[in-house]
C-alpha beads as a LAMMPS data file, in Angstrom:
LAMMPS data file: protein, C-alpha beads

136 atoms
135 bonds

1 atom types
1 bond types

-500.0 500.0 xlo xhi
-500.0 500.0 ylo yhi
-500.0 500.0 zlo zhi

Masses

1 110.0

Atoms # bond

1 1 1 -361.895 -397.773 -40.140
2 1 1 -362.645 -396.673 -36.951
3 1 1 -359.405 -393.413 -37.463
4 1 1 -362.411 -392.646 -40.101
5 1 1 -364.906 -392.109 -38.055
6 1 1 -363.098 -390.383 -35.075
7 1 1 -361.851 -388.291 -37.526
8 1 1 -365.200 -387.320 -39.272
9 1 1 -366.908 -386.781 -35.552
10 1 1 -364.405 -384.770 -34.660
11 1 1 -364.447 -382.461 -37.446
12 1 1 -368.737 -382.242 -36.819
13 1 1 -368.381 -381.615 -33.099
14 1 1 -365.325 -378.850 -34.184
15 1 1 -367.497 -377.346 -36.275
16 1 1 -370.594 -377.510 -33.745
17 1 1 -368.205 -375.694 -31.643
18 1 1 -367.209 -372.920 -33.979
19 1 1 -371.072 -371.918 -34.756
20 1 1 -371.340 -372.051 -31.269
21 1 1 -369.085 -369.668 -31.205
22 1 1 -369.876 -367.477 -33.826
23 1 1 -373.633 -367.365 -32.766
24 1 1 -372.349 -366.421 -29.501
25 1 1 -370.084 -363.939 -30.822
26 1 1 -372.982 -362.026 -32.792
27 1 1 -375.170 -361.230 -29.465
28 1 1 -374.613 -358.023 -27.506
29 1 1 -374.159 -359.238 -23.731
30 1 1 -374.984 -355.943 -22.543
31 1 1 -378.557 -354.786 -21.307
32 1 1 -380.473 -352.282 -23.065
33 1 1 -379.695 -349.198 -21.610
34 1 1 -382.099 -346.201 -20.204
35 1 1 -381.874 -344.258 -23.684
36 1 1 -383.221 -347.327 -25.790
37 1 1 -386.413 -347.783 -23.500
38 1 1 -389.597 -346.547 -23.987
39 1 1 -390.273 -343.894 -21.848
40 1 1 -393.034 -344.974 -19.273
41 1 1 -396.411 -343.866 -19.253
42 1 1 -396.685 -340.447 -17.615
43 1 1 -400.803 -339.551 -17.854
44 1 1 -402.538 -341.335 -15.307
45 1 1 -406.161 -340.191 -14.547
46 1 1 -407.318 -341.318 -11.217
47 1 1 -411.010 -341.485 -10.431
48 1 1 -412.145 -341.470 -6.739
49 1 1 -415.505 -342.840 -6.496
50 1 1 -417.797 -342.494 -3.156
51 1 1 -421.653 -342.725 -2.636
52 1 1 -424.431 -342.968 -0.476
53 1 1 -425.277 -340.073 2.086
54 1 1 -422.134 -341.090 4.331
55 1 1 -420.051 -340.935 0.810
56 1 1 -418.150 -343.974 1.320
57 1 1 -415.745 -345.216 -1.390
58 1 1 -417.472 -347.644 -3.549
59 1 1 -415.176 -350.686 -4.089
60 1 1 -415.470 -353.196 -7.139
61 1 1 -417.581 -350.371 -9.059
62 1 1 -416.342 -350.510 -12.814
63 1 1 -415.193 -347.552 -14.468
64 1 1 -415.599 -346.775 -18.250
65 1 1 -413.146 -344.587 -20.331
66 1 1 -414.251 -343.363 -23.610
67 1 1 -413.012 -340.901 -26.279
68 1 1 -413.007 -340.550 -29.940
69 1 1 -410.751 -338.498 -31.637
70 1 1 -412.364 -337.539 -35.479
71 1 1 -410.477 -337.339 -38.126
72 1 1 -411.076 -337.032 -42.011
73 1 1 -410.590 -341.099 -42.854
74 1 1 -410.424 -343.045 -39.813
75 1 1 -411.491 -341.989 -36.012
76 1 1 -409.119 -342.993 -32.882
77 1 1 -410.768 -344.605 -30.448
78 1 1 -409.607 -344.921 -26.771
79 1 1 -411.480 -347.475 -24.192
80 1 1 -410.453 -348.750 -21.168
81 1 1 -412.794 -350.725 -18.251
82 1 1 -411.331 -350.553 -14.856
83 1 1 -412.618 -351.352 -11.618
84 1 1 -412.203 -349.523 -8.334
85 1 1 -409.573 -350.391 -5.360
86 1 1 -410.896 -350.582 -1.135
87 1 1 -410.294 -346.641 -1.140
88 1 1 -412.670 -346.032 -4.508
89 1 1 -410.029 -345.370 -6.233
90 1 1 -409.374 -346.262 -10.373
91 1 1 -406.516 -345.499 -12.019
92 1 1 -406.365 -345.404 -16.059
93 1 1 -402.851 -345.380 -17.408
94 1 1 -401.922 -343.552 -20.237
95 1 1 -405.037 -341.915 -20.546
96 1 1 -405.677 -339.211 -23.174
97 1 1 -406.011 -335.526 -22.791
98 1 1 -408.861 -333.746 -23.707
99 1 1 -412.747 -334.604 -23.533
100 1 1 -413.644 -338.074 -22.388
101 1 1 -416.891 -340.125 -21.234
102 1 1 -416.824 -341.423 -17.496
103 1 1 -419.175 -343.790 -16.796
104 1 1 -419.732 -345.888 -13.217
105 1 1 -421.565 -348.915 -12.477
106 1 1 -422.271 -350.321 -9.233
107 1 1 -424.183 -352.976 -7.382
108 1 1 -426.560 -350.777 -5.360
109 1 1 -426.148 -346.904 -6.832
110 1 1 -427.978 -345.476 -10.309
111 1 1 -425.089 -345.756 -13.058
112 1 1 -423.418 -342.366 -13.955
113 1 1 -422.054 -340.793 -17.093
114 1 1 -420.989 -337.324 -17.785
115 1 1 -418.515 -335.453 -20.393
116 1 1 -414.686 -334.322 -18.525
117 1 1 -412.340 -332.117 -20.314
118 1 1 -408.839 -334.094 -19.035
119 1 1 -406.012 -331.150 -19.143
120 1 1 -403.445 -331.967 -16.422
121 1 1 -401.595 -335.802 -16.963
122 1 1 -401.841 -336.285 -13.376
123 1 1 -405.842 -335.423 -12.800
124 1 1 -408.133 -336.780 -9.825
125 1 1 -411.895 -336.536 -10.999
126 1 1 -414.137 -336.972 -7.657
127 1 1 -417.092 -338.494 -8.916
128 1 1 -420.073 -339.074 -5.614
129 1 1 -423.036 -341.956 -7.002
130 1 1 -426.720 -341.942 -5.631
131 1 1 -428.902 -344.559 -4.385
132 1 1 -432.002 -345.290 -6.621
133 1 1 -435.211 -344.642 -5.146
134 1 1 -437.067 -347.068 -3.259
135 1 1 -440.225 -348.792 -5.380
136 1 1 -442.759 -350.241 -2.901

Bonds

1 1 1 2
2 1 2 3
3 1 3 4
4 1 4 5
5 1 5 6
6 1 6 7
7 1 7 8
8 1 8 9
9 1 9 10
10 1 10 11
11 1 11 12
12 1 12 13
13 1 13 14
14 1 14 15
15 1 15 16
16 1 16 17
17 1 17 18
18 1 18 19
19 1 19 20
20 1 20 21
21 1 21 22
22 1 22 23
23 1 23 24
24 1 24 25
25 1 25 26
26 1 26 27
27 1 27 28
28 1 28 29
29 1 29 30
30 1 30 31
31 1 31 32
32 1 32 33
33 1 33 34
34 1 34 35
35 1 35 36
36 1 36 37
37 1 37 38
38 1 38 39
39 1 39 40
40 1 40 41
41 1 41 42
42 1 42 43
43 1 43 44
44 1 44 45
45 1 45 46
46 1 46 47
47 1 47 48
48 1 48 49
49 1 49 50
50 1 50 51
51 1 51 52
52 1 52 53
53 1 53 54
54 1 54 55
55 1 55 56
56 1 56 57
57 1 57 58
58 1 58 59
59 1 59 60
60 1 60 61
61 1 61 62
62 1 62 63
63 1 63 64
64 1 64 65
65 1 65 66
66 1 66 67
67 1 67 68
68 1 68 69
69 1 69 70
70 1 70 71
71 1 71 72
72 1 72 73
73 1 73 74
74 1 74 75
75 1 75 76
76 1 76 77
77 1 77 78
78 1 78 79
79 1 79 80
80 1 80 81
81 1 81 82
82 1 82 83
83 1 83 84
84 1 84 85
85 1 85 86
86 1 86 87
87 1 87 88
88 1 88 89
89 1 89 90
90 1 90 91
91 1 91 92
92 1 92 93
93 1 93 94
94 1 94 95
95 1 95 96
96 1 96 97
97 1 97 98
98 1 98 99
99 1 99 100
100 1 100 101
101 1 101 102
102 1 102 103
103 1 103 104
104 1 104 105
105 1 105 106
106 1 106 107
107 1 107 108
108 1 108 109
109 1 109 110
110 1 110 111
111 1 111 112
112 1 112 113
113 1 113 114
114 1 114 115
115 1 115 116
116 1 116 117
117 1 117 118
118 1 118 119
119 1 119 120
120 1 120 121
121 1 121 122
122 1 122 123
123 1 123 124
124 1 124 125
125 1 125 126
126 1 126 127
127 1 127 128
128 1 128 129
129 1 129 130
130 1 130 131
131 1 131 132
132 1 132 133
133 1 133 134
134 1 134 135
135 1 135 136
């Protein structure tokens, strides 16, 4: 009785072993290679943000990036909401080309918004924000 069972665990751990094997056998060990991956990113707006009368770089301002593009059924919309670095500095990957909204908010300055026309992939828009007037 006991020949039986040897026998019947070792044909479920030999077969165990060949799915093992089998499974294993099915995988490609080698990494992807530089052809298969997407290519990264390569538009990256950066936004340099400064204000007062000494223009100092504003840091922790948030930075909004709008566009719509229209079409016939359904319009693409692109938004992204970064905030700025120490330097006043905010940089939106992959960002479209063409005409996007840039707005700023900060603790201290009057919010800003204005229209760009984004042509080169690699563009710097310098954008200065004023303090509101005093109310006494």
């Amino acid at each position: 009785m006991t020949s039986k069972r040897w026998n019947s665990w070792t044909l479920v751990l030999l077969g165990g072993v060949a799915l093992a094997a089998a499974l294993c056998a099915g995988q490609d060990q080698s990494p992807p290679s530089k052809k298969d991956q997407a290519p990264a990113p390569t538009n990256k707006l950066t936004i340099e943000v400064t204000g007062g009368d000494s223009n100092r770089p504003v840091e922790n301002a948030s930075v909004y990036v709008k566009t719509v593009e229209q079409h016939l059924i359904k319009d693409k919309k692109f938004e992204v909401n970064v905030k700025t670095n120490q330097e006043g500095a905010a940089h939106v990957p992959d960002a479209p080309l063409g005409k996007v909204l840039i707005q700023v908010v900060a603790d201290g300055f009057k919010p800003f918004g204005h229209w760009y026309e984004i042509t080169d992939p690699k563009q710097v828009i310098k954008i200065h924000l004023d303090r509101p007037p005093k109310w006494y």
